[in-house]
MITI-537933 format. One record per residue: residue in three letters; y, z, x of N, C-alpha, C in turn. Coordinates in steps of 0.1 Angstrom, whole numbers, padded with zeros to 4 digits, always signed. Atoms other than C-alpha are relative to their C-alpha. Layout:
AlaYZXYZXYZX ...
END
This chain:
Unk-0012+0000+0008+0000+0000+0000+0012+0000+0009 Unk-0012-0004-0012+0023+0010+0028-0001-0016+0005 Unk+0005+0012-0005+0012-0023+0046+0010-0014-0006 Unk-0011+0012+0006+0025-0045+0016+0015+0001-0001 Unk-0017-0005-0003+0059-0024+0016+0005-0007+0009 Unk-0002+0007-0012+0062-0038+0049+0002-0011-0001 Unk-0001+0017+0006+0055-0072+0044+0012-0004-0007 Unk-0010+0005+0007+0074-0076+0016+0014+0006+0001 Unk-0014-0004-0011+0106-0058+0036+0000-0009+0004 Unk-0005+0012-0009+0101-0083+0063+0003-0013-0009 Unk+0000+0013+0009+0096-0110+0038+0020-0002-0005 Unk-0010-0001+0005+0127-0102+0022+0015-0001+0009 Unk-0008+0001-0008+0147-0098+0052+0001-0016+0009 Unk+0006+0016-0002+0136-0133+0063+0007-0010-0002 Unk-0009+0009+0007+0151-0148+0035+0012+0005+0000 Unk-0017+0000-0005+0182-0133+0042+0004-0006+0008 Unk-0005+0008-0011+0186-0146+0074+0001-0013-0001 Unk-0005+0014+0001+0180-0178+0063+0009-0003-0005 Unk-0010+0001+0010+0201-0176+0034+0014+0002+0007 Unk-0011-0002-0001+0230-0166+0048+0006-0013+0011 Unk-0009+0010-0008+0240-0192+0080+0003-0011-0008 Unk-0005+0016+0004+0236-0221+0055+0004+0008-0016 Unk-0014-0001+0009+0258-0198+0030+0009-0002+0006 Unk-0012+0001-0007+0282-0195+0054+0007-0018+0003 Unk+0000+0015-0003+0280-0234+0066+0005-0007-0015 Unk-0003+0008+0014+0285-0247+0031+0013+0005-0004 Unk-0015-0006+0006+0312-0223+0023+0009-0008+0007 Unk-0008+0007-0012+0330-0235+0056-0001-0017-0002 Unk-0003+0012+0004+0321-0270+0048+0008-0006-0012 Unk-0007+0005+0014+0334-0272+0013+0014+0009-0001 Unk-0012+0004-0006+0367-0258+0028+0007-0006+0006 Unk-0004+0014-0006+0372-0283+0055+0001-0012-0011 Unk-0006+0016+0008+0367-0310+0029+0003+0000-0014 Unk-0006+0000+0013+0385-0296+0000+0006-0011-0006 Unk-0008+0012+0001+0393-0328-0013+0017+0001-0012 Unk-0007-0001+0008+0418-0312-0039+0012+0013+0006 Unk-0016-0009-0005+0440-0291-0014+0013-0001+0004 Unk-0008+0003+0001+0473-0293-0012+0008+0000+0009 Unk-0005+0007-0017+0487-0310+0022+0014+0007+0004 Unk-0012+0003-0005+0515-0297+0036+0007-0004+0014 Unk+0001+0013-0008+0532-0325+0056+0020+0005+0007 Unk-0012-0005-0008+0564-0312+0082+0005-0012+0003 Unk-0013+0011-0001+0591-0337+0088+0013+0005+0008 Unk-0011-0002-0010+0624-0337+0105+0008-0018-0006 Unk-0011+0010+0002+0658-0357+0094-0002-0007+0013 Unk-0005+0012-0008+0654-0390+0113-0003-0015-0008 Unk-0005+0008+0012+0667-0416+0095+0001-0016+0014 Unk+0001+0006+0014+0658-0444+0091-0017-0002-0003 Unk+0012-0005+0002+0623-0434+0092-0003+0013-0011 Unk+0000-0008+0009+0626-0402+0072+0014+0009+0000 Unk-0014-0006+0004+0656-0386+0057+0002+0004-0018 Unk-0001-0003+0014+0668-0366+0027+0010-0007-0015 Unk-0010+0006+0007+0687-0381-0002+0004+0010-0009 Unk-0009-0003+0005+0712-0369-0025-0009+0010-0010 Unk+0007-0007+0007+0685-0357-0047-0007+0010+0001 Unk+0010-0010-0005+0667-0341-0025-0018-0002+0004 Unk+0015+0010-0004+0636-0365-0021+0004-0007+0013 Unk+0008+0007-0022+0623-0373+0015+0000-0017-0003 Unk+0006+0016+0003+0626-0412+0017+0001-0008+0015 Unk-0001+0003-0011+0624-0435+0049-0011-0011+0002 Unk+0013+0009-0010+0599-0463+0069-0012+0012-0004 Unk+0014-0008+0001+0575-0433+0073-0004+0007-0013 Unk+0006-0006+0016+0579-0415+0041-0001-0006-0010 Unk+0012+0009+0014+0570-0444+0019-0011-0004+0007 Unk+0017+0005+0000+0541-0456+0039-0005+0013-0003 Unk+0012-0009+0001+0525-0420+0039-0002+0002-0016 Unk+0006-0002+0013+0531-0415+0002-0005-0012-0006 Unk+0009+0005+0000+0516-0445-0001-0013-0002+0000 Unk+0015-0004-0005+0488-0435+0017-0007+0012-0006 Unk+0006-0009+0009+0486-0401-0002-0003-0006-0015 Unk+0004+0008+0012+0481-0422-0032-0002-0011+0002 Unk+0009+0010-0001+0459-0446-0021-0014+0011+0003 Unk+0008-0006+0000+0436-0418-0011-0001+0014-0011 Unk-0002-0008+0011+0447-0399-0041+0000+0021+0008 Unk-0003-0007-0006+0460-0370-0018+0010+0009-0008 Unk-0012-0013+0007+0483-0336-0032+0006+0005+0014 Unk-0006-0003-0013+0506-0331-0008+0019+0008-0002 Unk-0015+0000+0004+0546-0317-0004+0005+0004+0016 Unk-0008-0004-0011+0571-0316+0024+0006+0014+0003 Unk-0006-0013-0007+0585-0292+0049+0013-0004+0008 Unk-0010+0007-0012+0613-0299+0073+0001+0011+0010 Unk+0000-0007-0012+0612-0285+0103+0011-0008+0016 Unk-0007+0010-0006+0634-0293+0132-0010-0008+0014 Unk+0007+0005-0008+0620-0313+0166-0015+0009+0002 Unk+0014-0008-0005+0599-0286+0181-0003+0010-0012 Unk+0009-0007+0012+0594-0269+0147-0011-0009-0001 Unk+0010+0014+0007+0575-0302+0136-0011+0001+0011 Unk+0008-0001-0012+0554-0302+0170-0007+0014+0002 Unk+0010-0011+0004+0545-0267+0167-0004+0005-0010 Unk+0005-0003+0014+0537-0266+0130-0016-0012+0002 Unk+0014+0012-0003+0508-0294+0141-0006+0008+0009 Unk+0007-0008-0009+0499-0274+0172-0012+0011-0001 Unk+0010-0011+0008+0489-0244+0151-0004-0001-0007 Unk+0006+0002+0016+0479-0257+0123+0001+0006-0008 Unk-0003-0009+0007+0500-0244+0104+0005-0014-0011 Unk-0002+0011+0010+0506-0282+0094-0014-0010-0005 Unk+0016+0010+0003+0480-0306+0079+0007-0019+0007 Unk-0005+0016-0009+0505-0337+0094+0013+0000-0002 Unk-0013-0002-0002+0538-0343+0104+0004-0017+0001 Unk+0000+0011+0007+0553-0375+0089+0020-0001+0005 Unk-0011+0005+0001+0591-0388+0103-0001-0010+0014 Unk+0000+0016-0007+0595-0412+0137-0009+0009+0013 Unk+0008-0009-0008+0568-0387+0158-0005-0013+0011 Unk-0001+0009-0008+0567-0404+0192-0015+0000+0005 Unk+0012-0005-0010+0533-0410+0213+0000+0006+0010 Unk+0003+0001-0014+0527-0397+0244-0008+0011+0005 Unk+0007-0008-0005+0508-0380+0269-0001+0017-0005 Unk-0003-0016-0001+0520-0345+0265-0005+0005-0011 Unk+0001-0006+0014+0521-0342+0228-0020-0002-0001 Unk+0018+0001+0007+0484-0356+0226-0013+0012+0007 Unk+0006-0012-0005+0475-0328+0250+0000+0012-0014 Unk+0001-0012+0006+0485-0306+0222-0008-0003-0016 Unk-0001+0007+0014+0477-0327+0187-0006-0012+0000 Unk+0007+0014-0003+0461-0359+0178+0013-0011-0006 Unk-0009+0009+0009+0478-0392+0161-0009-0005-0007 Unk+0004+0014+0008+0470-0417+0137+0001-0014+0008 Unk-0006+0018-0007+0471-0454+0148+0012+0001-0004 Unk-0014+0004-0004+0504-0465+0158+0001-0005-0011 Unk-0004+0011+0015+0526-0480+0127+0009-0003+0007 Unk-0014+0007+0000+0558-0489+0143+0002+0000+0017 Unk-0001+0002-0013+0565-0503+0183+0016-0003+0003 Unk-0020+0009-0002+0603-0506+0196-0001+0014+0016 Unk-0002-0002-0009+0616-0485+0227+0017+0008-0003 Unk-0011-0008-0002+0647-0464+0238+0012-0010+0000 Unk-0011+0005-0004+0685-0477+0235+0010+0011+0003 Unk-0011-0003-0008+0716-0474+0248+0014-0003-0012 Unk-0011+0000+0004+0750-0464+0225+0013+0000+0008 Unk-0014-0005-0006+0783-0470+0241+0015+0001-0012 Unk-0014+0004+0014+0820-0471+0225+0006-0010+0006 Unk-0008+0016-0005+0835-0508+0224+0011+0004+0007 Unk-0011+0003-0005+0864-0513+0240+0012-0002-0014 Unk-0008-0002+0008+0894-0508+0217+0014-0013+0010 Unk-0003+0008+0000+0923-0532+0218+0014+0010+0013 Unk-0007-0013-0008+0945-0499+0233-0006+0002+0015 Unk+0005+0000-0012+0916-0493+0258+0005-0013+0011 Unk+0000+0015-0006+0913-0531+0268+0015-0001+0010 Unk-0014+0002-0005+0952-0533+0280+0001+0012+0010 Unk-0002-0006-0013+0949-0502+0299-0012-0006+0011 Unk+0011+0001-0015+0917-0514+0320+0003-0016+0003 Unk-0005+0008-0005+0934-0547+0320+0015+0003+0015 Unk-0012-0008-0007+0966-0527+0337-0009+0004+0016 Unk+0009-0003-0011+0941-0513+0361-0001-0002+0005 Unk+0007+0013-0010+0923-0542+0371+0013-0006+0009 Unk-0013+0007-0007+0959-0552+0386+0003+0007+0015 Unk-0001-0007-0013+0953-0523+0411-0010-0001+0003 Unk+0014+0002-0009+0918-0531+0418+0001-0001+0012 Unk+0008+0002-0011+0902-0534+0450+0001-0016+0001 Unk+0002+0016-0002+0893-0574+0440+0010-0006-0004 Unk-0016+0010+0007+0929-0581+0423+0005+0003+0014 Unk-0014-0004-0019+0950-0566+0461-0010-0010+0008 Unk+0007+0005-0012+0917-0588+0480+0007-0015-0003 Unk-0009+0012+0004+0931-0619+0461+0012-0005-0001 Unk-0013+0003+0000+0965-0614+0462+0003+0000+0012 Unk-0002+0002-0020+0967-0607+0501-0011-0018+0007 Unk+0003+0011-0007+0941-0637+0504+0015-0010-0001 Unk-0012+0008+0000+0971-0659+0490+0008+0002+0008 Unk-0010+0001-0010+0996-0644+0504+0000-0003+0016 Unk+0000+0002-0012+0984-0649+0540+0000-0020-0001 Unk+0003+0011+0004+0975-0687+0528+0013-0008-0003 Unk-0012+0005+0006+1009-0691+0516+0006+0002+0013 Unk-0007+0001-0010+1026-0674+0547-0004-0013+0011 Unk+0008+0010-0009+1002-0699+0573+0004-0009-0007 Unk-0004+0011+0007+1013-0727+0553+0017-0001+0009 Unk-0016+0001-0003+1050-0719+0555+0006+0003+0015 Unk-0003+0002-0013+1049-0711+0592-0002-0015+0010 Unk+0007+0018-0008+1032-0747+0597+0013-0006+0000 Unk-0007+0012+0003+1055-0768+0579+0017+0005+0004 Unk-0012-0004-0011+1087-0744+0598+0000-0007+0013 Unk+0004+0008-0014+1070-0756+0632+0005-0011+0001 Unk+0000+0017+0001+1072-0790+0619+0013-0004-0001 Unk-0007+0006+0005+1102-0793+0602+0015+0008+0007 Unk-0008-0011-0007+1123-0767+0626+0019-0007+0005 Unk-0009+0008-0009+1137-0793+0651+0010-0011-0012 Unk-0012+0011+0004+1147-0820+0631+0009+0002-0020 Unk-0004-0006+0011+1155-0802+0597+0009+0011-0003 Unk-0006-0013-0006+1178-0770+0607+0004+0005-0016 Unk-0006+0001+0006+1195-0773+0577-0007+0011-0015 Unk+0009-0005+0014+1164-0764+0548-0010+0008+0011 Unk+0007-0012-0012+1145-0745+0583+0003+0004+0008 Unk-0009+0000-0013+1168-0730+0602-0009+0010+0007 Unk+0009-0008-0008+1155-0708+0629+0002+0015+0002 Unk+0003-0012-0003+1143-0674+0635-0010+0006-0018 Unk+0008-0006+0020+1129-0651+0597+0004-0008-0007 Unk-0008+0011+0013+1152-0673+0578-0006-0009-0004 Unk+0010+0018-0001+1135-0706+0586-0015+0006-0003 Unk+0013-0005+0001+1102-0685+0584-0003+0001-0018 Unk-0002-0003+0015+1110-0674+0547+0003-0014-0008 Unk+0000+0018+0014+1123-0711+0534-0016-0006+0005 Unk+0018+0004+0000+1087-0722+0548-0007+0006-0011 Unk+0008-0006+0009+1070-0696+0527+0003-0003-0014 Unk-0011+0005+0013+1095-0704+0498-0007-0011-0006 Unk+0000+0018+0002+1087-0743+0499-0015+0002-0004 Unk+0016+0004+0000+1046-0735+0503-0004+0007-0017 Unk+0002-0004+0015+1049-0714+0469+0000-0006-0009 Unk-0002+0007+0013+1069-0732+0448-0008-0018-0002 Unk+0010+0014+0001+1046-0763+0459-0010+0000-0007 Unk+0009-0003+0005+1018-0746+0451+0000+0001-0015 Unk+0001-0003+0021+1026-0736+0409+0006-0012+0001 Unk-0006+0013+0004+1044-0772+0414+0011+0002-0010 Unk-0015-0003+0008+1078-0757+0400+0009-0009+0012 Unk-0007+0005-0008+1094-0773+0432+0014-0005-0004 Unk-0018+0002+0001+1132-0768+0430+0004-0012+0009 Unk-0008+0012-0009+1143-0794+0458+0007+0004+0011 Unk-0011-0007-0008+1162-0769+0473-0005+0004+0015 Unk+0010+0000-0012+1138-0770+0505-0009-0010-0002 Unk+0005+0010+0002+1123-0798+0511-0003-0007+0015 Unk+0007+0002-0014+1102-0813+0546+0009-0017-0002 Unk-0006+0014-0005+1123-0847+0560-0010-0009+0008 Unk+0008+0004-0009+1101-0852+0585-0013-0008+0001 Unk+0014+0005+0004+1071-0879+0586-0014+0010-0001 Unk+0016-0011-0001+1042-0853+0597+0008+0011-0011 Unk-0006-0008+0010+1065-0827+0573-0009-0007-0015 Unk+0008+0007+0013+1054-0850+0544-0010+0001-0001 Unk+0019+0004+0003+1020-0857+0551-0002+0012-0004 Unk+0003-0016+0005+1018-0817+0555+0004+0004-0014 Unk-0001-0001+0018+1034-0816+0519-0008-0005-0005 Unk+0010+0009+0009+1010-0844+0504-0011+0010+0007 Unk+0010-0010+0000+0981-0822+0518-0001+0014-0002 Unk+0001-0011+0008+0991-0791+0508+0000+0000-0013 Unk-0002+0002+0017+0999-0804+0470-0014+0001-0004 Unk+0015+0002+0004+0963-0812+0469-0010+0011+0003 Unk+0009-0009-0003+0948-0783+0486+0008+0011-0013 Unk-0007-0009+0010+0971-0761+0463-0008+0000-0012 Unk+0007+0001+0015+0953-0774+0432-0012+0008+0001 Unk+0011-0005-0002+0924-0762+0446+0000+0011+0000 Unk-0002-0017-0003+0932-0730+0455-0002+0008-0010 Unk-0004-0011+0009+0951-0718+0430-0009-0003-0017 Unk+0008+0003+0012+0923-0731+0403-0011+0009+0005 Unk+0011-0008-0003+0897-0708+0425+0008+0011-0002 Unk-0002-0012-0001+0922-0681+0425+0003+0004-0019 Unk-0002-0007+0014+0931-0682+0387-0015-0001-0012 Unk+0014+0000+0008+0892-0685+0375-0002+0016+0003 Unk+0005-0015+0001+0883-0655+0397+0011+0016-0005 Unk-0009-0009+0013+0915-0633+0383-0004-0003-0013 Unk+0003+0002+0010+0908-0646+0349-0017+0009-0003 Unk+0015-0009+0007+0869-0634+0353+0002+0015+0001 Unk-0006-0015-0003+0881-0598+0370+0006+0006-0015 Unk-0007-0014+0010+0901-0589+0339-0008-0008-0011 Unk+0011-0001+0015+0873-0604+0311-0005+0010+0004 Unk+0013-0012-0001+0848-0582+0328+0008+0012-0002 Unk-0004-0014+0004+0870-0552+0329+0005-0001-0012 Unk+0004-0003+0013+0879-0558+0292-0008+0000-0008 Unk+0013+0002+0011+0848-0564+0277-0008+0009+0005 Unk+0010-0008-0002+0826-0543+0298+0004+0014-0002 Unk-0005-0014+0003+0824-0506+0290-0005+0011+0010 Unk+0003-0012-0013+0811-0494+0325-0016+0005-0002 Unk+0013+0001+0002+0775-0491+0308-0011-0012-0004 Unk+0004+0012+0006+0755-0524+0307-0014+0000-0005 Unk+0014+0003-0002+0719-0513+0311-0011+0017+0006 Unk+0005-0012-0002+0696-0486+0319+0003+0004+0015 Unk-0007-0004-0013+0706-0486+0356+0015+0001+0002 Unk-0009-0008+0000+0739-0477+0350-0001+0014-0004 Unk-0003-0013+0009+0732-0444+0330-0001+0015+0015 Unk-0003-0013-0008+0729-0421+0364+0015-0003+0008 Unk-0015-0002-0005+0766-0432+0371+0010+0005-0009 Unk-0011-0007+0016+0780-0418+0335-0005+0005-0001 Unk+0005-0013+0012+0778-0390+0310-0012-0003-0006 Unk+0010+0006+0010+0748-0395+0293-0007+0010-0014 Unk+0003-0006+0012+0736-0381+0258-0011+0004-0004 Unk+0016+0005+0003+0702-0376+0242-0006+0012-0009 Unk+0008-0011+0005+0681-0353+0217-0006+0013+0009 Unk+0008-0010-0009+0671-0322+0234-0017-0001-0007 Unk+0016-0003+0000+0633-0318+0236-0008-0014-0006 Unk+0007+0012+0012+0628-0355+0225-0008-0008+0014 Unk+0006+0011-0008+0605-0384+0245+0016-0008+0010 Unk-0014+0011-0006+0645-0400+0255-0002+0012+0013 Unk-0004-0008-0007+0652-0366+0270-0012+0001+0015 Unk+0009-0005-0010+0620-0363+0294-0002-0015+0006 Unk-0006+0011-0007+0630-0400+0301+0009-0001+0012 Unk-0008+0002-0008+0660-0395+0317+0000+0012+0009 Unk+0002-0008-0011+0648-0364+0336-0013-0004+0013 Unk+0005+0010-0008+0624-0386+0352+0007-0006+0011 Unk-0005+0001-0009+0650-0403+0363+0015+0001+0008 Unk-0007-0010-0009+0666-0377+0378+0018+0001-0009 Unk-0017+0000+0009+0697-0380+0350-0005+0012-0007 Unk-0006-0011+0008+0711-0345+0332+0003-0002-0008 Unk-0006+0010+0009+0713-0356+0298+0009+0013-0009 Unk-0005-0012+0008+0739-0331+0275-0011-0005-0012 Unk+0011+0000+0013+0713-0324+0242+0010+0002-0009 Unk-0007+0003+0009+0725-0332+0212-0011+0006-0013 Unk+0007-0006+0011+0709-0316+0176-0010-0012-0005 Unk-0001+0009+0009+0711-0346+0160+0004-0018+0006 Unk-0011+0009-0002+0720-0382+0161+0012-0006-0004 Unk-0010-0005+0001+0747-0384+0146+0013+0011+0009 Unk-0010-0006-0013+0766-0357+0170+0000-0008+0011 Unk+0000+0005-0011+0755-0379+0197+0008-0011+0000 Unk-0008+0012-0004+0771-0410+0188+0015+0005-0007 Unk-0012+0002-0008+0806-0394+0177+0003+0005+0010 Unk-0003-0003-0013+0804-0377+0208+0003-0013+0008 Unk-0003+0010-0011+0802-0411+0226+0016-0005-0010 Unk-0011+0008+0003+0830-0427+0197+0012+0010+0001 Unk-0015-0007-0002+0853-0396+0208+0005+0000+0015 Unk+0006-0002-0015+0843-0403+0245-0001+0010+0007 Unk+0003-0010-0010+0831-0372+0255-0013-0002+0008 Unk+0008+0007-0007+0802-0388+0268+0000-0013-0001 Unk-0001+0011-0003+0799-0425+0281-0013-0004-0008 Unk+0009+0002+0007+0764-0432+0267-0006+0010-0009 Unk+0011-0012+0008+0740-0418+0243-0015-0010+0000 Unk+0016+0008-0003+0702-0429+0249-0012+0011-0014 Unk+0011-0004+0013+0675-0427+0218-0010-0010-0004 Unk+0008+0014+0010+0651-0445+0194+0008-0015+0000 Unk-0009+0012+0005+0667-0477+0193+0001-0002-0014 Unk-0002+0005+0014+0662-0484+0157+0010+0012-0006 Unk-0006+0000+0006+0675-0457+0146+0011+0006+0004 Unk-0010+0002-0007+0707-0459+0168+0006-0013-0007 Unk-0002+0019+0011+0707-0497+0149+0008+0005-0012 Unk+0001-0003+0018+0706-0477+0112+0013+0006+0005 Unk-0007-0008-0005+0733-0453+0128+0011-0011+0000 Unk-0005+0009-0002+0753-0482+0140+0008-0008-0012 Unk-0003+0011+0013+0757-0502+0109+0000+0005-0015 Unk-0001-0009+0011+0763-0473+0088+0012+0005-0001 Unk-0013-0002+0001+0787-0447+0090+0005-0003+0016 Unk-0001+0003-0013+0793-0456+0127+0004-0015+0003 Unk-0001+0015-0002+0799-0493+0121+0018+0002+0010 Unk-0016-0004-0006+0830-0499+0147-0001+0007+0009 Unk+0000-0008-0008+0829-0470+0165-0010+0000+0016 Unk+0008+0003-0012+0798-0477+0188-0005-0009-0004 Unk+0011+0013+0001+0779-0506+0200-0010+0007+0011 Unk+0015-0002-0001+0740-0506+0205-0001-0014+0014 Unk+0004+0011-0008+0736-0524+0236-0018-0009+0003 Unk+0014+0009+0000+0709-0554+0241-0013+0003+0007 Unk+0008-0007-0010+0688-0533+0267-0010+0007-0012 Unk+0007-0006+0006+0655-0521+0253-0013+0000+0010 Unk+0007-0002-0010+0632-0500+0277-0010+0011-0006 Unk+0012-0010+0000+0604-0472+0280-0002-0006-0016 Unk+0004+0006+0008+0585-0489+0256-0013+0019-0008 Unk+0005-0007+0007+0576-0466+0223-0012-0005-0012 Unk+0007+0004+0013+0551-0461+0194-0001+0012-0008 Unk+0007-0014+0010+0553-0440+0160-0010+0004-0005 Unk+0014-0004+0009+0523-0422+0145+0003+0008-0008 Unk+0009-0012+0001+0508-0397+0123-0002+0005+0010 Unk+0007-0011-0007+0507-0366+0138-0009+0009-0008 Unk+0009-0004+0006+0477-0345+0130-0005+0010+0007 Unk+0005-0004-0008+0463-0314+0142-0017-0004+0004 Unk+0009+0009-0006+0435-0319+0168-0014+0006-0007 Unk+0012-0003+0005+0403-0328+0151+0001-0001-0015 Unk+0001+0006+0013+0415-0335+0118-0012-0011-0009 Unk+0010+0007+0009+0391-0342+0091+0006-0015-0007 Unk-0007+0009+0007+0416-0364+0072+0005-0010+0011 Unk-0007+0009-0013+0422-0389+0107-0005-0011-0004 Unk+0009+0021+0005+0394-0420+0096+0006-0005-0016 Unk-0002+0008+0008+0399-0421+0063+0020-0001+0000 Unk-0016+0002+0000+0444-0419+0071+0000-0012+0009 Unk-0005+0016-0011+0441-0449+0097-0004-0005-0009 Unk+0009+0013+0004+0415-0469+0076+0012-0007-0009 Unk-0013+0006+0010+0444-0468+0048+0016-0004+0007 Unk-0011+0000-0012+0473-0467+0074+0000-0013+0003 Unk+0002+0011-0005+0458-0499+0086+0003-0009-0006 Unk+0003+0009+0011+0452-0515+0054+0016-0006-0005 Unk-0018+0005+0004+0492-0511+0044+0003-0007+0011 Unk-0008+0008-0011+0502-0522+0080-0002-0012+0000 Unk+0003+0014-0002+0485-0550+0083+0004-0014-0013 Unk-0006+0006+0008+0499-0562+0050+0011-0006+0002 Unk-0015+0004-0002+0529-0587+0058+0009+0000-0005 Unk-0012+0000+0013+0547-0586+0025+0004+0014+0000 Unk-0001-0015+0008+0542-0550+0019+0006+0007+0018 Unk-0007-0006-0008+0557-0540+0055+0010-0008+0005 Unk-0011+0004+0003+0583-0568+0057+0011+0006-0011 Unk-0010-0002+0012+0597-0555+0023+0003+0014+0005 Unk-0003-0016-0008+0596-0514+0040+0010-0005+0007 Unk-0010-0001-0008+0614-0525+0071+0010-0004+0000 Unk-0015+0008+0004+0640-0546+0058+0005+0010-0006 Unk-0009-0007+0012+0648-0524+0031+0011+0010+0009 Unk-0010-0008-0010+0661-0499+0061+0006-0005+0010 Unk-0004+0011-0005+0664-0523+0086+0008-0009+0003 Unk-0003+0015+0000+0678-0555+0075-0011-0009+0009 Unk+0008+0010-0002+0664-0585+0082-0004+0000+0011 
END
């Protein structure tokens, strides 16, 4: 009797042990794939990818493909906003289920979090402030003290004096009259070789002498030449200093101010290369900072420095043609996410649609 007590103890305990790891396992499985739980998805104002509207609804490139995607997978979901490194550490801990505005790739972050396939490819730009019509006249004024305006003006002038000491030589002896001798005769030389040159020629100096002539008929002609090399390269000296704004391209930015999101992919850009960028919250602060010129550049997303640009910013800065460190947006996801196959499969399915992501990017975009 004791015997069976036994038994049916162990017996009983038996079936506990089994029972329980694949209670536990099922419990834990049919939390991982709650399919009716309710997502919540961290963001961050960046516009023209995700931003809030007047209403108070999240809208952008990213936040209509994902609610797309949450209703293609018939997903329950609601936003958070968090700022840069909020958004990056609400994935980290998993405190997010995915973080949905222009979330950049790279090494670092994927050390901490995974992505979705890429949806959107573009790269870093460069904001400066145009040239104003106020600026333009002073760095025209400038350019008149240049370095290359005094190299051109002393080439002439030596060009001019050598001339007018020739045709004094020449015209000394038998001319006294229009070259008399000593500085005097030196100065009507210089006189005669100027006003030859702009071809204003008063009369009032003038070479008698046969080789005197010829040296006039050969200087008329070298004149043209000259002064057509000398008024191209002044003419290009003061376009470039009115049109250019001192930043053309990514290798200018460690000789100016430069701008940039703190804690963003731009920022660990230009510490790379070896530039101190002031951080900015926002973009928006960054570019009127450049349109008040407290800094010379501002370096970011290109696009949406474009949306910026051609919004309330129209005027104020231009987006220069330079586009470098080549980027890509994702889904972010913490690592190991259950919801990662079936979010690309659908991810994919919109992207690769041409109508249905022509009509998104335009709509913020333009054409």
């Amino acid at each position: 009797m004791n015997l069976r007590k036994v038994i049916a103890k162990l017996g009983l305990l038996s079936l506990v042990c089994l029972m329980s790891p694949r209670s536990s396992l099922a419990e834990e499985t049919s939390e991982t794939a709650a399919p009716n739980k309710k997502l919540l998805i961290s963001t961050k104002s960046a516009p023209p990818f995700s931003m809030k509207g007047e209403d108070g609804q999240w809208k952008g490139i990213s936040v209509e493909l994902w609610n797309d995607i949450a209703k293609d997978l018939n997903l329950d979901f609601e936003y958070r906003e968090y700022d840069l490194k909020g958004l990056l550490n609400s994935l980290e801990s998993g405190e997010a289920d995915l973080a949905v505005a222009a979330v950049t790739i790279n090494a670092d972050r994927e050390k901490r979090f995974d992505f979705s396939h890429a949806f959107f490819f573009t790269g870093l730009g460069i904001a400066v402030k145009p040239p104003g019509d106020s600026e333009g006249i002073s760095q025209i004024l400038t350019s008149f003290f240049s370095g290359s305006f005094i190299r051109y003006l002393a080439g002439l002038v030596a060009v001019l004096l050598s001339i007018g000491i020739l045709i004094w030589l020449v015209e000394r002896k038998s001319n006294s009259e229009d070259f008399a001798e000593g500085a005097t005769g030196i100065w009507d030389g210089f006189w005669w070789s100027a006003v030859t040159m702009t071809t204003v020629g008063y009369g009032d100096v003038a070479p008698r002498t046969f080789a005197g002539r010829i040296l006039g008929l050969i200087w008329m002609f070298a004149a043209i030449i000259i002064i057509s090399f000398f008024t191209a390269g002044l003419a290009s000296s003061l376009t470039v200093s009115q049109l250019e704004t001192g930043v053309n391209g990514p290798e200018d930015l460690p000789e100016v101010t430069v701008g940039t999101i703190k804690s963003s992919s731009s920022e660990r850009y230009l510490l790379k290369k070896n530039i101190r960028p002031v951080g900015f919250s926002d973009v928006p602060a960054g570019l009127d900072a450049v349109a008040s010129g407290d800094i010379d550049a501002f370096v970011y997303d290109r696009p949406m420095l474009q949306y910026h640009s051609m919004s309330r910013m129209r005027g104020k800065v231009r987006i220069l043609e330079a586009l470098f460190d080549a980027q890509s947006y994702a889904i972010g996801m913490p690592t190991n996410s259950h919801l990662r196959e079936q979010i690309n499969t659908a991810l994919l399915t919109r992207r690769l649609d041409e109508k249905y992501w022509r009509d998104l990017t335009s709509k913020y975009l333009g054409e």
